[in-house]
ZANU-65274 format. One record per atom (N, C-alpha, C): residue number from 1; atom name; x, y, z. Coordinates in steps of 0.001 Angstrom, whole numbers, plus 500000, padded with zeros to 6 digits. Layout:
N
<site><num>NUM</num><atomo>CA</atomo><east>X</east><north>Y</north><up>Z</up></site>
...
This chain:
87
<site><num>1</num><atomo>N</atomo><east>257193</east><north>443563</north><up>470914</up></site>
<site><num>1</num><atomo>CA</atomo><east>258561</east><north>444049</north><up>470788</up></site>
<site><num>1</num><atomo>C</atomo><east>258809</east><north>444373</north><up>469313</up></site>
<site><num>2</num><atomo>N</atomo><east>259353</east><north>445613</north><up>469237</up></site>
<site><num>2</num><atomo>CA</atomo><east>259442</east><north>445868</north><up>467486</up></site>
<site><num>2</num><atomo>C</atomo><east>260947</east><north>445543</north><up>467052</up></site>
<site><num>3</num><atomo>N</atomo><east>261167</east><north>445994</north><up>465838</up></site>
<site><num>3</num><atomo>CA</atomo><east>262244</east><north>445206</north><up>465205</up></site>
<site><num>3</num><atomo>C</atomo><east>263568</east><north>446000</north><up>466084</up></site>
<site><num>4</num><atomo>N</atomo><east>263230</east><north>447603</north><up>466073</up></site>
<site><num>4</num><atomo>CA</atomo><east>263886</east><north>448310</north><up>466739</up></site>
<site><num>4</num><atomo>C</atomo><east>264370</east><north>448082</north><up>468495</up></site>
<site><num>5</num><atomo>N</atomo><east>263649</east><north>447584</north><up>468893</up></site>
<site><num>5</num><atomo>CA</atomo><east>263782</east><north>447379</north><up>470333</up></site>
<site><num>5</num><atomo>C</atomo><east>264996</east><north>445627</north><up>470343</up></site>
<site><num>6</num><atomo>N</atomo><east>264416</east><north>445130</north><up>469606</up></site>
<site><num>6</num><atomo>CA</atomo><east>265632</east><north>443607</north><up>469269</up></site>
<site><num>6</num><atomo>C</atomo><east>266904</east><north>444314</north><up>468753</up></site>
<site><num>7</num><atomo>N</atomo><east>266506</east><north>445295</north><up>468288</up></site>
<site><num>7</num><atomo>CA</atomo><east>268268</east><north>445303</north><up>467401</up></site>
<site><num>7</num><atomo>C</atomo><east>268983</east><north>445929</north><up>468553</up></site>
<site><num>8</num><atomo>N</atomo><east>268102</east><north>446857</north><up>469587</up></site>
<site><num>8</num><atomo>CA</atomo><east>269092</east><north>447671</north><up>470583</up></site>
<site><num>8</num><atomo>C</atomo><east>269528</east><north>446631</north><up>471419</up></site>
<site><num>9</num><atomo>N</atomo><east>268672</east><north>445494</north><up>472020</up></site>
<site><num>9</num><atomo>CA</atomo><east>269142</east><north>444255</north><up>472628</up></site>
<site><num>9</num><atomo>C</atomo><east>269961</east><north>443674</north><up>471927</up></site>
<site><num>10</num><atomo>N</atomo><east>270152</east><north>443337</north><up>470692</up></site>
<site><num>10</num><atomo>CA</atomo><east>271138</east><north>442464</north><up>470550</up></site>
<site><num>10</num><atomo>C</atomo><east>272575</east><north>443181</north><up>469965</up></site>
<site><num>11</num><atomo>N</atomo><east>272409</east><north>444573</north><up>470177</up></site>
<site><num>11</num><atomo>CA</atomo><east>273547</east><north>445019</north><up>469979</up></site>
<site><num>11</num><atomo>C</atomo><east>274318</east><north>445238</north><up>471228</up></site>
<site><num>12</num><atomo>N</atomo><east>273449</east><north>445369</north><up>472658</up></site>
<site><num>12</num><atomo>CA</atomo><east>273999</east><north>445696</north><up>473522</up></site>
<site><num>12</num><atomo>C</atomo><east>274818</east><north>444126</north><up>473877</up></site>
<site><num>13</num><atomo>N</atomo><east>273885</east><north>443008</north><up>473375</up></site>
<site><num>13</num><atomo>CA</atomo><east>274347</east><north>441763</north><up>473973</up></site>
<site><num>13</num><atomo>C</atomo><east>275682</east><north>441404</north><up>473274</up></site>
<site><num>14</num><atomo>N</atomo><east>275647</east><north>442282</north><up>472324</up></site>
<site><num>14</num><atomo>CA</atomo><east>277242</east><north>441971</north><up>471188</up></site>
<site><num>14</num><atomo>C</atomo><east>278240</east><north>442551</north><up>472530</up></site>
<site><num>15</num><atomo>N</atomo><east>277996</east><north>443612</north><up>472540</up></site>
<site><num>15</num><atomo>CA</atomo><east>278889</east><north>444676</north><up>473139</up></site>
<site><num>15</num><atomo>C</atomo><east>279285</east><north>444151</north><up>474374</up></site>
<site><num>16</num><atomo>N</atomo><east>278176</east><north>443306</north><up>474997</up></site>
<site><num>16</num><atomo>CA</atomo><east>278651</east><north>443107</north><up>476549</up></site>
<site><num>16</num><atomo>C</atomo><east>279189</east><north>441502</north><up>475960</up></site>
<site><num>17</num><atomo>N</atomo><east>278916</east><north>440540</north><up>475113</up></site>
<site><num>17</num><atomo>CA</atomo><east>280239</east><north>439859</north><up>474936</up></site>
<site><num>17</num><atomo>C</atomo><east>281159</east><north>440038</north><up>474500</up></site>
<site><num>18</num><atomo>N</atomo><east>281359</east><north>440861</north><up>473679</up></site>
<site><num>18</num><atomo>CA</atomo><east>282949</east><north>441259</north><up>473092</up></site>
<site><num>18</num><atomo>C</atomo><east>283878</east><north>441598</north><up>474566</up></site>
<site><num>19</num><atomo>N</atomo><east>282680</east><north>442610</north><up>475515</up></site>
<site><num>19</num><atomo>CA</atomo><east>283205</east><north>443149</north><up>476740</up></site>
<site><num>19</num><atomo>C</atomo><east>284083</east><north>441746</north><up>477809</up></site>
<site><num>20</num><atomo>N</atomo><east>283492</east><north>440952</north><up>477709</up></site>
<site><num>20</num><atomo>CA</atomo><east>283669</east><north>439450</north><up>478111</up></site>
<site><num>20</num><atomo>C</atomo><east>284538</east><north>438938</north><up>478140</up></site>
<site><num>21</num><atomo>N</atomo><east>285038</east><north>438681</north><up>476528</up></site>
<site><num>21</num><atomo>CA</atomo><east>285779</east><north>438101</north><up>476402</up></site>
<site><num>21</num><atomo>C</atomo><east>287460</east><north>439062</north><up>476271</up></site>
<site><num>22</num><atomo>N</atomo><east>287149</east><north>440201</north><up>476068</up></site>
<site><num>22</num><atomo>CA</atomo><east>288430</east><north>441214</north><up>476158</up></site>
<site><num>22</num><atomo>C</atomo><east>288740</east><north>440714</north><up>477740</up></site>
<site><num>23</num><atomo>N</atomo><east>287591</east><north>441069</north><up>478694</up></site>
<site><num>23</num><atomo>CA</atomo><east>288354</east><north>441048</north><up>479844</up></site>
<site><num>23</num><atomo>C</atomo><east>288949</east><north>440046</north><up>480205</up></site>
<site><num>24</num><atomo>N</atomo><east>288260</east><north>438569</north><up>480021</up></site>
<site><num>24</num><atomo>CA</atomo><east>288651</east><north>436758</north><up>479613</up></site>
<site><num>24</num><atomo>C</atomo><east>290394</east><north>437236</north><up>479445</up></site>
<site><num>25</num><atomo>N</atomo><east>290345</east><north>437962</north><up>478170</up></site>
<site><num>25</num><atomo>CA</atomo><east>292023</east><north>438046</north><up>477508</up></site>
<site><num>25</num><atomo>C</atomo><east>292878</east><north>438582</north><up>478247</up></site>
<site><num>26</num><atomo>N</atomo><east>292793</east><north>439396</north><up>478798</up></site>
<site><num>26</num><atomo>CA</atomo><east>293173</east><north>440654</north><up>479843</up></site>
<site><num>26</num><atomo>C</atomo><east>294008</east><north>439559</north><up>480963</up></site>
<site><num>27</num><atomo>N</atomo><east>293022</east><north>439134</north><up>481441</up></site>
<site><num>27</num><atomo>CA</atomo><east>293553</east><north>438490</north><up>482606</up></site>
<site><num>27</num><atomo>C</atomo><east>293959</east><north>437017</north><up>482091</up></site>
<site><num>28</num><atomo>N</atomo><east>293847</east><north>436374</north><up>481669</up></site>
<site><num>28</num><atomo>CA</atomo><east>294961</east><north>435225</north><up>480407</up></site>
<site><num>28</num><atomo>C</atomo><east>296127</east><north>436008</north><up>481083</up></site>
<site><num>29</num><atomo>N</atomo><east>296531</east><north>436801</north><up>479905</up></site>
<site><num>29</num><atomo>CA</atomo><east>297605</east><north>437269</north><up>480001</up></site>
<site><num>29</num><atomo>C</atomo><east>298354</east><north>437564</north><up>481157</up></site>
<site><num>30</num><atomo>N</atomo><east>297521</east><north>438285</north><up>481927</up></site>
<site><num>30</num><atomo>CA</atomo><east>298467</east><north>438533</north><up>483590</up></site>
<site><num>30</num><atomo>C</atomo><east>298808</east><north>437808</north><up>484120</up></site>
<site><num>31</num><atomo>N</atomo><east>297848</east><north>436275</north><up>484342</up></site>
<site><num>31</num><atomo>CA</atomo><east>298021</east><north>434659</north><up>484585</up></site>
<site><num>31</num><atomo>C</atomo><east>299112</east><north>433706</north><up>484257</up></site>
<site><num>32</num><atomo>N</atomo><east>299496</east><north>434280</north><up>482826</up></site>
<site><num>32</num><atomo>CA</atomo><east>300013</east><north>433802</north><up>482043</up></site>
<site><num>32</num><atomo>C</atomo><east>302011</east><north>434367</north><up>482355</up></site>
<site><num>33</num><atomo>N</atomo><east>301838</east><north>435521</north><up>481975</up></site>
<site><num>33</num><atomo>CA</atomo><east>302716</east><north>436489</north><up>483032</up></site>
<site><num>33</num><atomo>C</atomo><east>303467</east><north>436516</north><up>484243</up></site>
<site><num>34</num><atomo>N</atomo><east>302459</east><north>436226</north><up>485008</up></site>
<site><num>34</num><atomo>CA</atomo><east>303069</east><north>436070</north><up>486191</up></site>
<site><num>34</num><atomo>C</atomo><east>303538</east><north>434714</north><up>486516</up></site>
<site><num>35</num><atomo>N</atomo><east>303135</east><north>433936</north><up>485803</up></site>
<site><num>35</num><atomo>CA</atomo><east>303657</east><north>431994</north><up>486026</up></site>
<site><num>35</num><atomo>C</atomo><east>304751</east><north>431952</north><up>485307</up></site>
<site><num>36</num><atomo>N</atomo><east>304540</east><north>432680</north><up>484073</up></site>
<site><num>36</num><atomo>CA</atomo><east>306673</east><north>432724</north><up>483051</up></site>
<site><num>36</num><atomo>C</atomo><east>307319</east><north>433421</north><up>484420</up></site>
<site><num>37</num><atomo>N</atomo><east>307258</east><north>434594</north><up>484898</up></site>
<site><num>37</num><atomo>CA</atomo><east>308135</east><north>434980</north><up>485906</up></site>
<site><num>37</num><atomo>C</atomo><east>308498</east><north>434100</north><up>487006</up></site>
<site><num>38</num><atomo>N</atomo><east>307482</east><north>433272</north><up>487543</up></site>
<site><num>38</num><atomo>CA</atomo><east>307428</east><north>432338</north><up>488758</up></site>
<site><num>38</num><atomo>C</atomo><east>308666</east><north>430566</north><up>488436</up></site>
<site><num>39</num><atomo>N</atomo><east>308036</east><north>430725</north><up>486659</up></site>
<site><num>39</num><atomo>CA</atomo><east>309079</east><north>429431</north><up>486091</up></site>
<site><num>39</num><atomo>C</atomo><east>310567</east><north>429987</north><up>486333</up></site>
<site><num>40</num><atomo>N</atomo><east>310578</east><north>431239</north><up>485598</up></site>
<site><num>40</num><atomo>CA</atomo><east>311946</east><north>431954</north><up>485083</up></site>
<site><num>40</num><atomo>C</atomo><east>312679</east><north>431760</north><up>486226</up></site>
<site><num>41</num><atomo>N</atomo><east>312158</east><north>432239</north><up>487815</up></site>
<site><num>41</num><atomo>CA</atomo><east>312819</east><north>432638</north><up>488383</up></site>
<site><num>41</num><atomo>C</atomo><east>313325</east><north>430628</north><up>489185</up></site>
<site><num>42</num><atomo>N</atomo><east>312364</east><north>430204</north><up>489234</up></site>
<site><num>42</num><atomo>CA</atomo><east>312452</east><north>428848</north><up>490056</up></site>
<site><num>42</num><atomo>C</atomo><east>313763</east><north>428265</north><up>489109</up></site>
<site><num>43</num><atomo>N</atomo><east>313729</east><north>428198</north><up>488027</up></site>
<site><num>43</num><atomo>CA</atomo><east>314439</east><north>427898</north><up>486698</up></site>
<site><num>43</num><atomo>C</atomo><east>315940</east><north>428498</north><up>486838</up></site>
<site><num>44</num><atomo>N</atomo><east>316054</east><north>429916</north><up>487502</up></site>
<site><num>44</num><atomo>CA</atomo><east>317348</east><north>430173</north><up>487639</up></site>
<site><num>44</num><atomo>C</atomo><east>317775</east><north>429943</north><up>488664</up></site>
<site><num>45</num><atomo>N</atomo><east>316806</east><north>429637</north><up>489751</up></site>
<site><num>45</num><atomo>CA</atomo><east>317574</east><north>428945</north><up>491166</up></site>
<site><num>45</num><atomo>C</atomo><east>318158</east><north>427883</north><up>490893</up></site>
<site><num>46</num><atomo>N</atomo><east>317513</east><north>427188</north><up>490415</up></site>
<site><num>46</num><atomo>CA</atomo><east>318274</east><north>425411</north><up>490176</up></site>
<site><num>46</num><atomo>C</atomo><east>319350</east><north>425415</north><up>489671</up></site>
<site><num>47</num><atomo>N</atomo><east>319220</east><north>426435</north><up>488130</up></site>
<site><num>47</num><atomo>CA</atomo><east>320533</east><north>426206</north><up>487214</up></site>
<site><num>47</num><atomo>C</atomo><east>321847</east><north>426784</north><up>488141</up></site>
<site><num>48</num><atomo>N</atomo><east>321376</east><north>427449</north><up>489205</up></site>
<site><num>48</num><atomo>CA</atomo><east>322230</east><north>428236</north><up>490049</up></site>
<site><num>48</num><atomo>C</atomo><east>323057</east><north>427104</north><up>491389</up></site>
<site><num>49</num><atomo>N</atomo><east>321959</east><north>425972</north><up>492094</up></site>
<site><num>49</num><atomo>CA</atomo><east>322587</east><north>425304</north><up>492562</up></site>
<site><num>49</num><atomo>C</atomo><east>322747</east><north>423936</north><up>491794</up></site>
<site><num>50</num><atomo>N</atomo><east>322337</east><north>423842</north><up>490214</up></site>
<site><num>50</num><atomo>CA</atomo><east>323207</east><north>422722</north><up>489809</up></site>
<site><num>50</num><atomo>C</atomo><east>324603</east><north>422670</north><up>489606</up></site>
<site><num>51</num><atomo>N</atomo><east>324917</east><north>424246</north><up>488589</up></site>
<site><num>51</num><atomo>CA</atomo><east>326291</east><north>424762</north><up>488842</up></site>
<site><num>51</num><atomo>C</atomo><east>327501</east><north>424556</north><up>490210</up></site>
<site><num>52</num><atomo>N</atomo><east>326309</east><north>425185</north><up>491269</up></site>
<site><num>52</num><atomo>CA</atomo><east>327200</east><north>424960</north><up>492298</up></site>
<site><num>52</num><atomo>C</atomo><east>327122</east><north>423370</north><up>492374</up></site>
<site><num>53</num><atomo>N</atomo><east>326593</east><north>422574</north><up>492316</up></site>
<site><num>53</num><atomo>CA</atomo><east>326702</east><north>420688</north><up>492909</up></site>
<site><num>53</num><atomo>C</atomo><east>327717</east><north>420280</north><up>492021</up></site>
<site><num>54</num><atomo>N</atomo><east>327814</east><north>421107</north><up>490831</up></site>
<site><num>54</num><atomo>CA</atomo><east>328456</east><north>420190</north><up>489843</up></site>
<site><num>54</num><atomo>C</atomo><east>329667</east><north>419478</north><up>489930</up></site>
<site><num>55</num><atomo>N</atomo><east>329945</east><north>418240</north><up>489661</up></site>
<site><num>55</num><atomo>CA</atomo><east>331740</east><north>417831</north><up>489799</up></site>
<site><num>55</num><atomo>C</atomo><east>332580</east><north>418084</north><up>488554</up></site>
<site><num>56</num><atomo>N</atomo><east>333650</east><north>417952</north><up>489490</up></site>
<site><num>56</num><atomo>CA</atomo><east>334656</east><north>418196</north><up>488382</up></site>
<site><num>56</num><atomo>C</atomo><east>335094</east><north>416346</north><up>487264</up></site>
<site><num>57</num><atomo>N</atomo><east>335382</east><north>416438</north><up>485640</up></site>
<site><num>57</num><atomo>CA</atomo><east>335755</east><north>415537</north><up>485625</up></site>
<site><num>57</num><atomo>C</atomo><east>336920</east><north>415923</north><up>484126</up></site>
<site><num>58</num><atomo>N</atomo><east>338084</east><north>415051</north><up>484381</up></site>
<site><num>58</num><atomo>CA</atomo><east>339031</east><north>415252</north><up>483586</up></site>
<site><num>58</num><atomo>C</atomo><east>338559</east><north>414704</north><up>482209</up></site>
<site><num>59</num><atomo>N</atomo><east>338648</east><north>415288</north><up>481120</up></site>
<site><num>59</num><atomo>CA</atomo><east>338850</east><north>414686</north><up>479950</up></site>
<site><num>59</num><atomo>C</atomo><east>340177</east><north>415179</north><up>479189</up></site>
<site><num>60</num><atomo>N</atomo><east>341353</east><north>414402</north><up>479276</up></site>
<site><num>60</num><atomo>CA</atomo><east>343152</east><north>414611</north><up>478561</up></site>
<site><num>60</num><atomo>C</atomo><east>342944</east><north>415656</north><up>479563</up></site>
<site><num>61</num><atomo>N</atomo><east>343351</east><north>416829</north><up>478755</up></site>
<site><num>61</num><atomo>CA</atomo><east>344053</east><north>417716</north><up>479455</up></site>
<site><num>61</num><atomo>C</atomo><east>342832</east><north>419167</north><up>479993</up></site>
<site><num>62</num><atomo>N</atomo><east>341827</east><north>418810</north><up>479025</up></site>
<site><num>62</num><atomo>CA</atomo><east>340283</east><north>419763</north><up>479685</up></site>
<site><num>62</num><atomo>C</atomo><east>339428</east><north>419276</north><up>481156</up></site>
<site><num>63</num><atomo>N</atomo><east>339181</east><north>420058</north><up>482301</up></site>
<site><num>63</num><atomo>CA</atomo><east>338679</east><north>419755</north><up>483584</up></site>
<site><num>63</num><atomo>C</atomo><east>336979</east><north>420419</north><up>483026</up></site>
<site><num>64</num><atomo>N</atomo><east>336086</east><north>419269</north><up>482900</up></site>
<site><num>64</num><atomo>CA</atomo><east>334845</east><north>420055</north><up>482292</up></site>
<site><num>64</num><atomo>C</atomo><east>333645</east><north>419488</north><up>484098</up></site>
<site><num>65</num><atomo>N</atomo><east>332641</east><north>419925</north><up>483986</up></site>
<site><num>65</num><atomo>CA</atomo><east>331561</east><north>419310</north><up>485071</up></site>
<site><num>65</num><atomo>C</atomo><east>331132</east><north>418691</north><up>484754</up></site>
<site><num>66</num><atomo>N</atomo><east>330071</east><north>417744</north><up>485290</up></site>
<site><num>66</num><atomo>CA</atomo><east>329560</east><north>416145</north><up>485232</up></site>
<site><num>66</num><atomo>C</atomo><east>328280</east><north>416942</north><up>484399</up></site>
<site><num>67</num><atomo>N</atomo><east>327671</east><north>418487</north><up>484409</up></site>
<site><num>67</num><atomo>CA</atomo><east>326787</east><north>418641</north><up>483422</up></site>
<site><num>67</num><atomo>C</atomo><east>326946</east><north>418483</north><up>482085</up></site>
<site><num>68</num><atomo>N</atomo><east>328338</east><north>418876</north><up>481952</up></site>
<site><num>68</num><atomo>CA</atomo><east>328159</east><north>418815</north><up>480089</up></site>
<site><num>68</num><atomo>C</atomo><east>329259</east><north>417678</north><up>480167</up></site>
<site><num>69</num><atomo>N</atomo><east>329439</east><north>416866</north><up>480981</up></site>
<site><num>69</num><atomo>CA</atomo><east>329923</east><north>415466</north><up>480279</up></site>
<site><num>69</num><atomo>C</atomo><east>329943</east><north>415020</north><up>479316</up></site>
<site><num>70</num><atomo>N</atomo><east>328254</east><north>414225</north><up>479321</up></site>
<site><num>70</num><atomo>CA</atomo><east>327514</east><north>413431</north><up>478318</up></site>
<site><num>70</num><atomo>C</atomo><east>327872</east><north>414027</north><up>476822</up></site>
<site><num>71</num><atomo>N</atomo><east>327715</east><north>415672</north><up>477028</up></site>
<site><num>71</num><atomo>CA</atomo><east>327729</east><north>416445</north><up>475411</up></site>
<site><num>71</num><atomo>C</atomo><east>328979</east><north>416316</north><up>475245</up></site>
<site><num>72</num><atomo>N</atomo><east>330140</east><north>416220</north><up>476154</up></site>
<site><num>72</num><atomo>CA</atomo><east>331753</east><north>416111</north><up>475658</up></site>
<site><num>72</num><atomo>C</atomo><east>331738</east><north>414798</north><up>475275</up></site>
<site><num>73</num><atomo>N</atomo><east>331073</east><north>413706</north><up>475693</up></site>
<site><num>73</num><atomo>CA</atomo><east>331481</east><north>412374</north><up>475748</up></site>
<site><num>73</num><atomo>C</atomo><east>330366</east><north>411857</north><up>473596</up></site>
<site><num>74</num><atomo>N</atomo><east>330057</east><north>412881</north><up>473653</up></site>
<site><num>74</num><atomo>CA</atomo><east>329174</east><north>412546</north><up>472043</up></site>
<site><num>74</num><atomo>C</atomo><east>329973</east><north>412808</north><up>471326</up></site>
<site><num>75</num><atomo>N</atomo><east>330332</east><north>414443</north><up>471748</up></site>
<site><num>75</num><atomo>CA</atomo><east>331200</east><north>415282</north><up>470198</up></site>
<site><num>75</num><atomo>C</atomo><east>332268</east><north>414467</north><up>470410</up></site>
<site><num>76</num><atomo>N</atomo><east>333313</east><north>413558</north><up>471540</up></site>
<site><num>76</num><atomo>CA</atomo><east>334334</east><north>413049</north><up>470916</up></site>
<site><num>76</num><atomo>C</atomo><east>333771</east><north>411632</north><up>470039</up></site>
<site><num>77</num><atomo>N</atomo><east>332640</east><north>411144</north><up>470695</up></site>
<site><num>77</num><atomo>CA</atomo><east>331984</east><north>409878</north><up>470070</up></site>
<site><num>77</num><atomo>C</atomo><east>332010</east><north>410066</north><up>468297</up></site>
<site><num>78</num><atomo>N</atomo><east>331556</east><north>411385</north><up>468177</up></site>
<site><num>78</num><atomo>CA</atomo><east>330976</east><north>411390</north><up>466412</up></site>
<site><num>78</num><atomo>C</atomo><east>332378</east><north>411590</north><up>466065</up></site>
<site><num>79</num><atomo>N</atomo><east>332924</east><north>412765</north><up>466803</up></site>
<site><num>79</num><atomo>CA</atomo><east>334792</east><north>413109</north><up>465999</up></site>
<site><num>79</num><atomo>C</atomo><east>335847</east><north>412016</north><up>465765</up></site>
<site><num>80</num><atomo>N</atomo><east>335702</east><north>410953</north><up>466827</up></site>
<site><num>80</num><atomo>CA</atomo><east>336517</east><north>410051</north><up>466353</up></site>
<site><num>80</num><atomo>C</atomo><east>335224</east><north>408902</north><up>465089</up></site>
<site><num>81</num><atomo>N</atomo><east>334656</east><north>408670</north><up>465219</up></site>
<site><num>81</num><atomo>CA</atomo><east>334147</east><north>408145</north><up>463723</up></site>
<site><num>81</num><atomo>C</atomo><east>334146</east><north>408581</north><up>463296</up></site>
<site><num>82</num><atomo>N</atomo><east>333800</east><north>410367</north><up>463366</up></site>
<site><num>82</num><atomo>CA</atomo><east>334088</east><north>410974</north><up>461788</up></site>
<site><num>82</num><atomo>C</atomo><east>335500</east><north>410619</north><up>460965</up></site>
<site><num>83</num><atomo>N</atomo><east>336704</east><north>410454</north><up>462030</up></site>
<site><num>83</num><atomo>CA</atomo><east>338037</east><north>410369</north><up>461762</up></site>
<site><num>83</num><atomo>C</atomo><east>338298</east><north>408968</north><up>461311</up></site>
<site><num>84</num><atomo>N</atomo><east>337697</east><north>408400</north><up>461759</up></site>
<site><num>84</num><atomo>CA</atomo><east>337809</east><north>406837</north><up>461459</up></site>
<site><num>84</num><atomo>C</atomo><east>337360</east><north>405880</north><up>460470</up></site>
<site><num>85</num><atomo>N</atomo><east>336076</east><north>407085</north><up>459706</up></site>
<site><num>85</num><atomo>CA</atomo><east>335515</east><north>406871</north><up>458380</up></site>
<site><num>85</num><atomo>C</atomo><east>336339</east><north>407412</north><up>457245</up></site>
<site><num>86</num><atomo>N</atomo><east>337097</east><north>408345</north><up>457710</up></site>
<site><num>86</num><atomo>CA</atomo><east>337483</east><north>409577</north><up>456627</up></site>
<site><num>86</num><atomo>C</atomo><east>338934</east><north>409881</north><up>456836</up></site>
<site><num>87</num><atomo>N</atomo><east>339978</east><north>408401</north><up>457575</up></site>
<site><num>87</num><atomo>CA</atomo><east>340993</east><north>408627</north><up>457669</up></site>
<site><num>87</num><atomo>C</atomo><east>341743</east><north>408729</north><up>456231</up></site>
C-alpha cells in the first residue's frame, strides 16, 4: 500500500466521520425539538387546569387564588418587617 493509497483512505474515513456525526447532530436536534414541543404543550394543559382548580382566598379587601397565596403571604411577610424595622 503506498503513501498515496493511505491518504485517499484516511481522507475518505475523515469525511465519512464528520458525515456521522453531522447526521448524530441533525437528529439531536429533531429529538430534542420535538420533546420541548411535547413539554410545552403538556405544561400548558396543567397551567390551564390548575387555573381552572384554583380557589378563591380573601386577603383585606384583594380576592387572590390559593396559587399565588404563598407569594402574597411573603411580600406582606417582608413589607410589614420592612415597616417594622424602619418605622
Amino acid at each position: 500500500m503506498t503513501i498515496l493509497e493511505m491518504l485517499g483512505q484516511s481522507g475518505i474515513l475523515t469525511l465519512f466521520g464528520i458525515g456521522v456525526v453531522f447526521a448524530f447532530l441533525i437528529i439531536m436536534v429533531i429529538v430534542i425539538s420535538k420533546a420541548g414541543e411535547m413539554f410545552r404543550a403538556a405544561d400548558s394543559g396543567k397551567a390551564v387546569a390548575d387555573k381552572l382548580a384554583a380557589e378563591k382566598v380573601v386577603y383585606g379587601n384583594m380576592t387572590v387564588t390559593t396559587n399565588s397565596a404563598p407569594i402574597i403571604a411573603a411580600i406582606t411577610a417582608a413589607v410589614g418587617t420592612y415597616r417594622g424595622n424602619h418605622a
